[in-house]
LUMTORGU-249283 format. One record per residue (C-alpha): residue in three letters; x, y, z; chain; residue number from 0. Coordinates in nm, 3 decimals. Last residue first. Layout:
N
ALA,X,Y,Z,A,NUM
...
REM end
This chain:
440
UNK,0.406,-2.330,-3.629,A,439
UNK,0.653,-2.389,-3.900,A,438
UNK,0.706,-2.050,-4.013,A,437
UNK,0.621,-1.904,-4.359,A,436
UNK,0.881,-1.665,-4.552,A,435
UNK,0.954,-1.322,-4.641,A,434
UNK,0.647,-1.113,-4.546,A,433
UNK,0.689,-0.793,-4.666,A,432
UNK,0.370,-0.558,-4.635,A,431
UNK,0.263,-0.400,-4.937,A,430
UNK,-0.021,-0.157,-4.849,A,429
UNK,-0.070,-0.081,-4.482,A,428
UNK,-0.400,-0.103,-4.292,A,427
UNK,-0.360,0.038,-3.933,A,426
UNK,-0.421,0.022,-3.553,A,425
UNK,-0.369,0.334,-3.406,A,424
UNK,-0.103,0.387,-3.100,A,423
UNK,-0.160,0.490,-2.744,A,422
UNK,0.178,0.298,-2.567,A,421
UNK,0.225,0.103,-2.293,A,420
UNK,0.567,-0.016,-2.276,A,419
UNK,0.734,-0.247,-2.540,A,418
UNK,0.898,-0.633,-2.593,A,417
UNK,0.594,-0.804,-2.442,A,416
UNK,0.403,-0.570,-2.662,A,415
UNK,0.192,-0.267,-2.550,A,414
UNK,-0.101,-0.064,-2.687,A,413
UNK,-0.395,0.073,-2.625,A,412
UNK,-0.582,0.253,-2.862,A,411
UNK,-0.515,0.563,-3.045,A,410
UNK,-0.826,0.653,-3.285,A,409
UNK,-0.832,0.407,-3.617,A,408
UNK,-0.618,0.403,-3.967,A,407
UNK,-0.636,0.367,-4.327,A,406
UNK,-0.393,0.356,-4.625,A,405
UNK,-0.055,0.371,-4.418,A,404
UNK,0.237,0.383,-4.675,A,403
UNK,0.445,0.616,-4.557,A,402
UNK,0.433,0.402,-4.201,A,401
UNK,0.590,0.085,-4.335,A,400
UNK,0.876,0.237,-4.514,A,399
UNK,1.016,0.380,-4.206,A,398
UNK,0.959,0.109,-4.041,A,397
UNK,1.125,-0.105,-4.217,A,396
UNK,1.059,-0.443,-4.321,A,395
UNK,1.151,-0.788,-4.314,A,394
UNK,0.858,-1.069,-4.222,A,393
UNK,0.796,-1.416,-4.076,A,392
UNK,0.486,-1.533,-4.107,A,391
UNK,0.255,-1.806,-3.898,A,390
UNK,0.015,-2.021,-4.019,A,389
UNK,-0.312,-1.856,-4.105,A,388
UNK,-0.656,-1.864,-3.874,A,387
UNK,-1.012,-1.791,-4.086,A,386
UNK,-1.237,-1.604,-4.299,A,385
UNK,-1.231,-1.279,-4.108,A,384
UNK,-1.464,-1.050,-4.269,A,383
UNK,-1.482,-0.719,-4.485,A,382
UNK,-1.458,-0.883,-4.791,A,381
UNK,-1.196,-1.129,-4.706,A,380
UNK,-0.938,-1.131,-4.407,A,379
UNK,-0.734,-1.394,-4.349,A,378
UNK,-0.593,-1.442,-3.975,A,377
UNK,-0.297,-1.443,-3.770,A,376
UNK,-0.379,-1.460,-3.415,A,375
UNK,-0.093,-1.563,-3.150,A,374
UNK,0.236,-1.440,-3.308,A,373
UNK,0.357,-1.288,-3.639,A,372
UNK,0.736,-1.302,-3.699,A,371
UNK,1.070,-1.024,-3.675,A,370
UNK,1.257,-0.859,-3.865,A,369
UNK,1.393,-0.546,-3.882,A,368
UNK,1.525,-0.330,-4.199,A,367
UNK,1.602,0.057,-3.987,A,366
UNK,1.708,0.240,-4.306,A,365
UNK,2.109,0.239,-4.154,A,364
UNK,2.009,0.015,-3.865,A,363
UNK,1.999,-0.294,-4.120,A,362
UNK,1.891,-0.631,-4.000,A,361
UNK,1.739,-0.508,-3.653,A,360
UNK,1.591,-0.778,-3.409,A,359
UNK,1.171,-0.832,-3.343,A,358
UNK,1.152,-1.131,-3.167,A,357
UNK,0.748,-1.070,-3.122,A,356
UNK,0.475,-0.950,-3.412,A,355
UNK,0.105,-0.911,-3.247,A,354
UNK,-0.244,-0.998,-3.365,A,353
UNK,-0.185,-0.926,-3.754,A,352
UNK,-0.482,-0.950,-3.995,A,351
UNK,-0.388,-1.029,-4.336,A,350
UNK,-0.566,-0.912,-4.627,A,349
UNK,-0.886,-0.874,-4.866,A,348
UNK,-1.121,-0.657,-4.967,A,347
UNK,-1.091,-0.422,-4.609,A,346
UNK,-1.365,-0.192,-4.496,A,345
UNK,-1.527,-0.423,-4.237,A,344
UNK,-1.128,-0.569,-4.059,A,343
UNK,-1.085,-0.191,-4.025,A,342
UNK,-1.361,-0.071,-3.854,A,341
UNK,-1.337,-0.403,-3.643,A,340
UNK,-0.933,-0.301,-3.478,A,339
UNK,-1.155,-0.021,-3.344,A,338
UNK,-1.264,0.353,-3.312,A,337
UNK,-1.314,0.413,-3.680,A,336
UNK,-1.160,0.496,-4.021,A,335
UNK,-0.968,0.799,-3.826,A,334
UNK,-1.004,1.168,-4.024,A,333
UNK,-0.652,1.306,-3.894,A,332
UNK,-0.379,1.064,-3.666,A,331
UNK,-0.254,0.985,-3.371,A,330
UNK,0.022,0.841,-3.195,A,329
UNK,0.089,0.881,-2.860,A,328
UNK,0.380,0.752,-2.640,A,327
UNK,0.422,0.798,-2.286,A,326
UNK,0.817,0.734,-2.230,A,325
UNK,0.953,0.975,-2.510,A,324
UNK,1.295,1.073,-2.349,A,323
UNK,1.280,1.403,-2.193,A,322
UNK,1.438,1.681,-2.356,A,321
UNK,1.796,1.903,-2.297,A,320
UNK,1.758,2.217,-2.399,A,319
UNK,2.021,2.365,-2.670,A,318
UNK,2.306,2.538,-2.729,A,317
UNK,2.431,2.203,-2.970,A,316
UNK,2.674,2.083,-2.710,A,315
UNK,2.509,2.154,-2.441,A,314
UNK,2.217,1.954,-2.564,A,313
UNK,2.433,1.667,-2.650,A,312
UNK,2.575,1.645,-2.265,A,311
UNK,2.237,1.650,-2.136,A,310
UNK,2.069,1.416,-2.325,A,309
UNK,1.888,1.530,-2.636,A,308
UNK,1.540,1.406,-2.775,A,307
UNK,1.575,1.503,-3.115,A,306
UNK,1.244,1.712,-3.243,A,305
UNK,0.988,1.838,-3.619,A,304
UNK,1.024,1.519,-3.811,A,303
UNK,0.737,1.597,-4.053,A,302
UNK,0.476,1.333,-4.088,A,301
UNK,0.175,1.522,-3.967,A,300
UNK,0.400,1.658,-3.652,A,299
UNK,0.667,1.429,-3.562,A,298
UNK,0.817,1.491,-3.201,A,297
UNK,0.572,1.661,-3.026,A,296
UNK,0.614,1.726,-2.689,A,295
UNK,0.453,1.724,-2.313,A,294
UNK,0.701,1.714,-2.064,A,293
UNK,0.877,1.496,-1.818,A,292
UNK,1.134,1.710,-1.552,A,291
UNK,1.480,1.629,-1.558,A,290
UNK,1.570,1.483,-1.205,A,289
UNK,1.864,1.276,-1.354,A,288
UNK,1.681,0.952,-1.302,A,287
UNK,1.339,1.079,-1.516,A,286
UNK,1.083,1.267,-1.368,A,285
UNK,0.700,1.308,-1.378,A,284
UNK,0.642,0.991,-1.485,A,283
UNK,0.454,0.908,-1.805,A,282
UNK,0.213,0.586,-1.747,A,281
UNK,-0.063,0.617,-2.032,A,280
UNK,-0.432,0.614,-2.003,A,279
UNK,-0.454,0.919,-1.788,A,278
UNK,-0.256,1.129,-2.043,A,277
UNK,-0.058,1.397,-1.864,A,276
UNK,0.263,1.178,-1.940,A,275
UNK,0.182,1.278,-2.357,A,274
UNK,0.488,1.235,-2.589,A,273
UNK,0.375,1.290,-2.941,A,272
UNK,0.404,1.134,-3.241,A,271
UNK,0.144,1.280,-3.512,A,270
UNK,0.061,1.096,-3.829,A,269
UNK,-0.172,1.241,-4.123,A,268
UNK,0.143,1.297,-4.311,A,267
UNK,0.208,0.913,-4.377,A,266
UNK,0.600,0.848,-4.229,A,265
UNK,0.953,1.043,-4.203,A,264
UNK,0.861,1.390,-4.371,A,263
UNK,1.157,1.637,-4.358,A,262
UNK,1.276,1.902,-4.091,A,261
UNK,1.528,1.675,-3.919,A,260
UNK,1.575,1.381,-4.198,A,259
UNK,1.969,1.457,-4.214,A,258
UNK,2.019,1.115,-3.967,A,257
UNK,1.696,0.957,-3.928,A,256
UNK,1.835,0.578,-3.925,A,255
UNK,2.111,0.771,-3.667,A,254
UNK,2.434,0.680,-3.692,A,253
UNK,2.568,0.972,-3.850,A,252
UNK,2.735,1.098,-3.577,A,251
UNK,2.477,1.379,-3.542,A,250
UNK,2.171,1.162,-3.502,A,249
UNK,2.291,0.910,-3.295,A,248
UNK,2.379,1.191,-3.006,A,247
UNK,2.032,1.379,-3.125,A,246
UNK,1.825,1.095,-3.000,A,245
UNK,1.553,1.034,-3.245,A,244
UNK,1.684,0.723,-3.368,A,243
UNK,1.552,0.472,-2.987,A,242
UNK,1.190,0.539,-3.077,A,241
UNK,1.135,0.436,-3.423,A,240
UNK,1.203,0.063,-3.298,A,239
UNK,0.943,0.090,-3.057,A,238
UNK,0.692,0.217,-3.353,A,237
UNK,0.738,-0.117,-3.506,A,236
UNK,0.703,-0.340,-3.231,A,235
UNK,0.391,-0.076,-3.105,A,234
UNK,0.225,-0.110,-3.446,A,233
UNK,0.184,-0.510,-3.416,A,232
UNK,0.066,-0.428,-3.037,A,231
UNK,-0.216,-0.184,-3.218,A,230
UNK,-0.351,-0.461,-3.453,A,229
UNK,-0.224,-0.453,-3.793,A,228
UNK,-0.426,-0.503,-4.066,A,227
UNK,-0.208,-0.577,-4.362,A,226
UNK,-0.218,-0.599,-4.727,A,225
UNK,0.012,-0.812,-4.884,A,224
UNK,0.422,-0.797,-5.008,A,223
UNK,0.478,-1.214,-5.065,A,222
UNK,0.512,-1.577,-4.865,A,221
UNK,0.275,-1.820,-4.971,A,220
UNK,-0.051,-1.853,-4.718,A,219
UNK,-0.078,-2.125,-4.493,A,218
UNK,-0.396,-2.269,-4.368,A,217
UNK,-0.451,-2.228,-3.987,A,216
UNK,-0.687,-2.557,-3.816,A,215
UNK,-0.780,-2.303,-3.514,A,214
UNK,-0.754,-1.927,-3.614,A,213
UNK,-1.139,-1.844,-3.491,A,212
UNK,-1.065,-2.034,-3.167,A,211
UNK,-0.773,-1.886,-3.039,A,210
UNK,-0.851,-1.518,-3.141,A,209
UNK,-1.223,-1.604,-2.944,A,208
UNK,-1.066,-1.681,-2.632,A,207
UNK,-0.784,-1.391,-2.652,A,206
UNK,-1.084,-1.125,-2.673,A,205
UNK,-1.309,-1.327,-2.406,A,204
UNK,-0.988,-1.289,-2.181,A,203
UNK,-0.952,-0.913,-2.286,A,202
UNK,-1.331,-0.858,-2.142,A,201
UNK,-1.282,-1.033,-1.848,A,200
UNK,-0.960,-0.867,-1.771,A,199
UNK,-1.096,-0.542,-1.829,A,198
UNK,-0.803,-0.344,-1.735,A,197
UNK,-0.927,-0.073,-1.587,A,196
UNK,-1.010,-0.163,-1.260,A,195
UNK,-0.589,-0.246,-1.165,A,194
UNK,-0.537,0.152,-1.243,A,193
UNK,-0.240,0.268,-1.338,A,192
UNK,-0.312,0.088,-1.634,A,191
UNK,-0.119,-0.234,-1.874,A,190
UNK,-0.289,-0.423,-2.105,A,189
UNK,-0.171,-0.787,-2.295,A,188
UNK,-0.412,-1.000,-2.504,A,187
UNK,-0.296,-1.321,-2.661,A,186
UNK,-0.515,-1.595,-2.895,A,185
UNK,-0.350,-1.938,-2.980,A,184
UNK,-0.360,-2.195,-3.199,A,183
UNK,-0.308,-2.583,-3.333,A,182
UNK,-0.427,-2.751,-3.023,A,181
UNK,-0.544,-2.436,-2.820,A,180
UNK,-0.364,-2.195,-2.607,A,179
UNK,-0.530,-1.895,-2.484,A,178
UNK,-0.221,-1.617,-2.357,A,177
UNK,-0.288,-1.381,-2.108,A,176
UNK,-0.163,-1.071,-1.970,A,175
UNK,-0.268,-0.818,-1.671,A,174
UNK,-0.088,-0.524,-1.608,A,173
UNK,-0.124,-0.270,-1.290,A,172
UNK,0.129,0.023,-1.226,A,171
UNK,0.127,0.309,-0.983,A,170
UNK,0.344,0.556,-0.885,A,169
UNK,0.421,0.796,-0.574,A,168
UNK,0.635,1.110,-0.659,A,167
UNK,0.948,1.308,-0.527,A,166
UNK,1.232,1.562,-0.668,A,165
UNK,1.479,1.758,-0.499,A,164
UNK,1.733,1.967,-0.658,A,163
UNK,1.943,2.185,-0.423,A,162
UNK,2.276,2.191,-0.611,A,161
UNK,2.374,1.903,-0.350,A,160
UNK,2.124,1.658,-0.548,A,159
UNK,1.797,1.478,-0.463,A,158
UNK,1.585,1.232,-0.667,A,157
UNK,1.310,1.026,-0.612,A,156
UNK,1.067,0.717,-0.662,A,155
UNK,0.765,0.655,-0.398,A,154
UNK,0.641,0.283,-0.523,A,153
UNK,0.292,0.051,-0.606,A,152
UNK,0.251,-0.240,-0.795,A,151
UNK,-0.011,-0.431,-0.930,A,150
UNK,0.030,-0.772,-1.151,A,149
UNK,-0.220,-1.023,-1.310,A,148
UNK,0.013,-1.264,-1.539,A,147
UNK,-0.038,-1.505,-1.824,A,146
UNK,-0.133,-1.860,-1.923,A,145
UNK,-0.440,-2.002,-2.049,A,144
UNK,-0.517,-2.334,-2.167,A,143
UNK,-0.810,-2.362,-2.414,A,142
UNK,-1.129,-2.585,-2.420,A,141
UNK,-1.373,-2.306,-2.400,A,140
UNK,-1.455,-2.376,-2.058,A,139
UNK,-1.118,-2.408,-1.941,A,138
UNK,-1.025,-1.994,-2.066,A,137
UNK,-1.346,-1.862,-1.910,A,136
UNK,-1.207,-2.045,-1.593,A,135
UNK,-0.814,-1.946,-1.658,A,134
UNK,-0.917,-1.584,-1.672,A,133
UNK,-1.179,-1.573,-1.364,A,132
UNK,-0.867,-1.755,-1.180,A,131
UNK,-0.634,-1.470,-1.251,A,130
UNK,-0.861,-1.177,-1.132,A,129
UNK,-0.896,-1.404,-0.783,A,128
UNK,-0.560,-1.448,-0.744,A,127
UNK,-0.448,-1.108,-0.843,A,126
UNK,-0.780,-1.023,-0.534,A,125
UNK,-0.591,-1.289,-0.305,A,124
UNK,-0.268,-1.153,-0.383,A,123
UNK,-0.299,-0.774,-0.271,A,122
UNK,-0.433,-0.482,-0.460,A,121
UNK,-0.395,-0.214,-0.234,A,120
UNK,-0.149,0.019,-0.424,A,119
UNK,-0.395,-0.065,-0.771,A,118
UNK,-0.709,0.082,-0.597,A,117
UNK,-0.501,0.345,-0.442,A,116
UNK,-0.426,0.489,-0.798,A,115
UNK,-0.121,0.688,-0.804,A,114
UNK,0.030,0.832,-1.144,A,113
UNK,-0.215,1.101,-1.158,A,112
UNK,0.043,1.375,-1.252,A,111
UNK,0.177,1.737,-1.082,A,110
UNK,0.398,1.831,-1.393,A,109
UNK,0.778,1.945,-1.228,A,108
UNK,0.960,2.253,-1.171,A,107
UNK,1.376,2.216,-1.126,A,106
UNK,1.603,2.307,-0.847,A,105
UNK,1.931,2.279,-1.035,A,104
UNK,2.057,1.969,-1.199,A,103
UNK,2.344,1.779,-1.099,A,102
UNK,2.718,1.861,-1.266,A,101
UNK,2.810,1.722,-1.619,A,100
UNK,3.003,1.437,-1.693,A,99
UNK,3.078,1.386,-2.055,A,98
UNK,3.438,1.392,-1.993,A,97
UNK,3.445,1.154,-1.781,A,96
UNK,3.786,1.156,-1.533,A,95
UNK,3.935,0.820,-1.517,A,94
UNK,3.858,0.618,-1.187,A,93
UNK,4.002,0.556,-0.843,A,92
UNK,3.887,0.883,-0.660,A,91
UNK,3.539,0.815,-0.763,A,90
UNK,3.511,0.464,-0.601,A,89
UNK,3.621,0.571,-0.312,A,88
UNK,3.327,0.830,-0.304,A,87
UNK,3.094,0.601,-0.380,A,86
UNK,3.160,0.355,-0.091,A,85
UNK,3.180,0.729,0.165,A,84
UNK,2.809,0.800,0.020,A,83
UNK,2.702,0.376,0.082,A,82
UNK,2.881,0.430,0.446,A,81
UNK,2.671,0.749,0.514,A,80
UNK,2.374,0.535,0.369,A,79
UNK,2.416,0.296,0.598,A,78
UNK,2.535,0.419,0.901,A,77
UNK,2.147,0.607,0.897,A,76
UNK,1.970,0.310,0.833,A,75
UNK,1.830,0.292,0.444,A,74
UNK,1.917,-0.058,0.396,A,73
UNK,1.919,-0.119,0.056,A,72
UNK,2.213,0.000,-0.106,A,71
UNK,2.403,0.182,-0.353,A,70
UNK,2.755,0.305,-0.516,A,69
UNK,2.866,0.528,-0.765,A,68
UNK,3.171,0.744,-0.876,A,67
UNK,3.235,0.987,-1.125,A,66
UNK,3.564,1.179,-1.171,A,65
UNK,3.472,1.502,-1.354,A,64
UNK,3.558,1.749,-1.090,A,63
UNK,3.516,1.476,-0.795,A,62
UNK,3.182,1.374,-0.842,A,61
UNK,2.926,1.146,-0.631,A,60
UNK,2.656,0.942,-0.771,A,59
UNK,2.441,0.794,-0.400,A,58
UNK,2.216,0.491,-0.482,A,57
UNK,1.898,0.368,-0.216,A,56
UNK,1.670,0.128,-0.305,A,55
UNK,1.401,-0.039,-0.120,A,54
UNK,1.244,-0.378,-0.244,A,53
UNK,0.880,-0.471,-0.097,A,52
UNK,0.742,-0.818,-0.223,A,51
UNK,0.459,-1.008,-0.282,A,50
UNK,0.399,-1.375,-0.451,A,49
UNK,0.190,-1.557,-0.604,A,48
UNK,0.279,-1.840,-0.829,A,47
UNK,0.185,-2.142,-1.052,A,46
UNK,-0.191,-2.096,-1.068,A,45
UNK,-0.341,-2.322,-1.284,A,44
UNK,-0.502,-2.350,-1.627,A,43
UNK,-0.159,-2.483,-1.797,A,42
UNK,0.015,-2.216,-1.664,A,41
UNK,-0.083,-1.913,-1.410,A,40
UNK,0.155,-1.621,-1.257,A,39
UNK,0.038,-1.348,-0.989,A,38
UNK,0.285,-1.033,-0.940,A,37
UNK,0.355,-0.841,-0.682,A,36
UNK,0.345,-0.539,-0.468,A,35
UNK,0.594,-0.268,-0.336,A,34
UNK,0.891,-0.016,-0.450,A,33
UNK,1.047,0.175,-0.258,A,32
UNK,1.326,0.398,-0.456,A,31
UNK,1.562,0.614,-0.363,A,30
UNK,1.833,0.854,-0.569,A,29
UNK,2.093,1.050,-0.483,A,28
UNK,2.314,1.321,-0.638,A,27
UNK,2.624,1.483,-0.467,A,26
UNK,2.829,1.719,-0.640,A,25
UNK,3.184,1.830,-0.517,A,24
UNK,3.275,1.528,-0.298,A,23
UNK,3.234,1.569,0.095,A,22
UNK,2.901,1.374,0.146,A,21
UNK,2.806,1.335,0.521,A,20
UNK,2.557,1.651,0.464,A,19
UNK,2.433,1.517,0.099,A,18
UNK,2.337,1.200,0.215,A,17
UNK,2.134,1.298,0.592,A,16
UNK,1.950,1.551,0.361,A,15
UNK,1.881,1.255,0.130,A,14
UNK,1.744,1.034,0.395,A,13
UNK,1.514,1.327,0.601,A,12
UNK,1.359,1.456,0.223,A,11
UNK,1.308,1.115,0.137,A,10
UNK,1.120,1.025,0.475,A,9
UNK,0.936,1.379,0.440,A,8
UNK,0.827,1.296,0.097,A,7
UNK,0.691,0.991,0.214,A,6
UNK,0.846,0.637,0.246,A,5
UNK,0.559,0.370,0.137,A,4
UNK,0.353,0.225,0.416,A,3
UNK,0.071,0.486,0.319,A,2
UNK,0.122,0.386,-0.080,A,1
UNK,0.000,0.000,0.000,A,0
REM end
C-alpha cells in the first residue's frame, strides 16, 4: 500500500542525511520503494503468487569530472553514510568523464495522476482471484491459459547538493494472457495505473475467441500483402522508431533519421507525441537525472519536427535538454473508426496481424527489422475474417511501413511483451513484406 511507502518527508530526512556526510563536489541520490507483486498461471493453474517490498537507495558522487557510484538497501542512517563514503572511493580511483556534467538545479515538475489506491492495495488474493476468472473462461472453451495479473505501487526520487529535490508515488497494474489451443492461440496484454481498468474479463473473451477463430490455420505463400495490424503489431514497429531520435545518434551519422530533421519520415496524417498527462498512459513526472517529463511533439503530420537530447548533447548544440519519449501517442486526422473491427469491415482482402514478437534489426542504416507474427494471424476477405493462417515471418522497415498507411483508427492501447504502454492506431498498410512461412 502507498501509506507504508516512504513519504516525501522520509526522502527529504534520507537525502539531507546523504548530501551533509558527502564531501565530494556534487552529490546526487536517488531512492526507490517499491511494493506489490505479481500473480503467474500455466496450464489453467496458478503457478505463483507472490509479494514483495524492495528499497533502493544509490548515492553518484563527483570529484571534478571523476564519477563514482555506489548503492544499497538498507536505508539506516550508518548505511547510507557508508554507501556515500563507498561512492566516493570509487570516484577517486577512476578516469575523469568527460561527458560528466554537474546535478541539476532546483527544477519545476507536472503534478500527474500516477497513483491509484485501488492498484497500491491490490494484494494476492484479489491477483488471485482476477487470474482464476481468466483461466475459468479460458477451461470452458477448451483452451489453456497462461499469463500474469500484476499491481505495484512505489515513492521514486531524486535529490542533489545543487538543491534539486524531486518526489512522486506511482502506480502500475498489467494483466496478460495467452489462450492456447491444439493448433492456436489468442494473446491480449494491457497495462493501467489503475488495476479496474483493465478489463480482464473482457480481454480474456478477446484472446478466447482469437484462439478459436484461427484453429486448423492454412498457410498462405510468402509475398508484399495488405495488412491489418492490430495496435501491439504497431507498437514493435513504432518501438524501434523510438531509440533514432536521440540527437547523439543523429549527429554521428548513426542515426536511421540522420539529415531527416525538418523532412517527412512516415504518412502525413501521423502525429508522435509524448503525452505523461494522459490518464491512459504511465509518463512519470521525472526521469533519473531529475529532468522534468514534458509534453512534446516529435513528428508533426509526418514531418520530423524534435531530437530528444541528453544533457551532454544539448550543451553541445546550445540547446535544452528533452525528456525521453516514455508515454507515447500516436494519432492521426479523419480515423476509419474507433476499433481493430472498422478496419477488418472496410478491407477486400488481407492479413490480420495480432502481435509480431523477436523483433531484431537487419539494417540500422534504413532501420530493416525482422521479426514473426504471433498468437492470431488471420485472413481477411470482404470485410470479414475467414479464418486462422500459419505463422509469417517478415523484413521491413519502419520507415517504409508508415508512408504507406492507407487507413487508420483513434489511439488505442497498446503494449508488446517487448514495449511499454503505448496509445497507438491500428492500421491497414499496403505491401507488407512477409519473407517466408514458419513452422508453427
Amino acid at each position: 500500500m502507498s501509506d507504508q511507502l516512504l513519504s516525501r518527508g522520509d526522502f527529504e530526512r534520507i537525502s539531507n542525511l546523504a548530501i551533509k556526510a558527502a564531501t565530494a563536489e556534487h552529490t546526487h541520490i536517488s531512492l526507490s520503494d517499491a511494493t506489490g507483486g505479481t500473480t503467474r498461471f500455466a496450464n489453467n493453474q496458478i503457478t505463483q503468487n507472490v509479494n514483495s517490498r524492495r528499497l533502493s537507495f544509490s548515492a553518484s558522487v563527483a570529484f571534478g569530472k571523476q564519477r563514482g557510484n555506489a548503492s544499497t538497501t538498507d536505508l539506516s542512517d550508518e548505511s547510507v553514510k557508508e554507501c556515500v563514503r563507498r561512492a566516493e572511493a570509487s570516484a577517486r580511483l577512476v578516469p575523469e568523464d568527460p561527458e560528466y556534467l554537474p546535478p541539476l538545479p532546483p527544477q519545476v515538475y507536472p503534478i500527474l495522476a500516477s497513483l491509484r489506491w485501488e492498484t497500491a492495495r491490490c494484494g494476492p488474493a484479489r491477483r488471485a482471484t482476477e487470474a482464476g476468472r481468466a483461466i475459468r473462461q479460458c477451461r470452458e472453451a477448451g483452451l489453456q491459459a497462461a499469463g500474469i495479473v500484476s499491481a505495484y505501487a512505489s515513492a521514486e526520487g531524486v535529490a542533489a547538493s545543487s538543491g534539486l529535490f524531486a518526489y512522486e508515488q506511482r502506480s502500475s497494474a498489467q494483466f496478460s494472457l495467452t489462450a492456447t489451443g491444439e493448433d492456436s492461440s489468442g494473446w491480449v496484454n494491457d497495462q493501467n495505473r489503475s488495476i479496474d481498468d483493465l478489463r480482464i474479463d473482457d480481454r480474456t473473451r478477446v484472446a478466447i475467441d482469437k484462439a478459436l477463430r484461427s484453429a486448423k490455420p492454412r498457410e498462405l505463400p510468402a509475398g508484399r500483402y495488405t495488412v491489418v495490424l492490430e495496435p501491439a503489431a504497431v507498437a514493435g514497429l513504432l518501438g524501434a522508431l523510438l531509440w533514432p531520435l536521440n540527437a547523439k545518434g543523429y549527429y554521428k551519422g548513426t542515426s536511421a533519421l540522420a539529415g531527416k530533421l525538418g523532412q517527412r519520415i512516415m504518412d502525413a496524417r501521423l502525429t508522435l507525441q509524448n503525452r505523461p498527462d494522459h490518464p491512459s498512459l504511465l509518463g512519470d513526472g521525472f526521469d533519473g537525472s531529475g529532468l522534468p517529463s514534458d509534453s512534446r511533439t516529435w513528428i508533426d503530420h509526418g514531418v520530423l519536427r524534435q531530437l530528444n537530447y541528453d544533457r551532454f548533447t544539448a550543451q553541445q548544440h546550445n540547446t535544452s535538454p528533452s525528456y525521453a519519449p516514455d508515454a507515447v501517442h500516436l494519432s492521426g486526422e479523419n480515423p476509419i473508426g474507433e476499433s481493430v473491427d472498422d478496419l477488418i469491415r472496410t478491407t477486400q482482402r488481407g492479413i490480420l496481424v495480432t502481435n509480431f514478437w523477436y523483433i531484431r534489426t537487419v539494417n540500422p542504416t534504413d532501420l530493416t527489422l525482422t521479426g514473426m507474427t504471433r498468437d492470431g494471424t488471420f485472413m481477411v476477405e470482404d470485410g470479414q475474417i475467414s479464418g486462422g493462417l500459419i505463422n509469417f515471418r517478415w523484413h521491413d522497415s519502419p520507415l517504409r511501413v508508415l508512408d504507406a498507411v492507407d487507413a487508420f483508427t483513434a489511439p488505442l492501447d497498446a503494449i508488446t511483451m517487448e514495449r511499454d504502454k503505448m496509445l497507438l492506431p491500428a492500421m491497414r498498410v499496403r505491401d507488407f513484406n512477409f519473407s517466408s512461412v514458419t513452422r508453427f
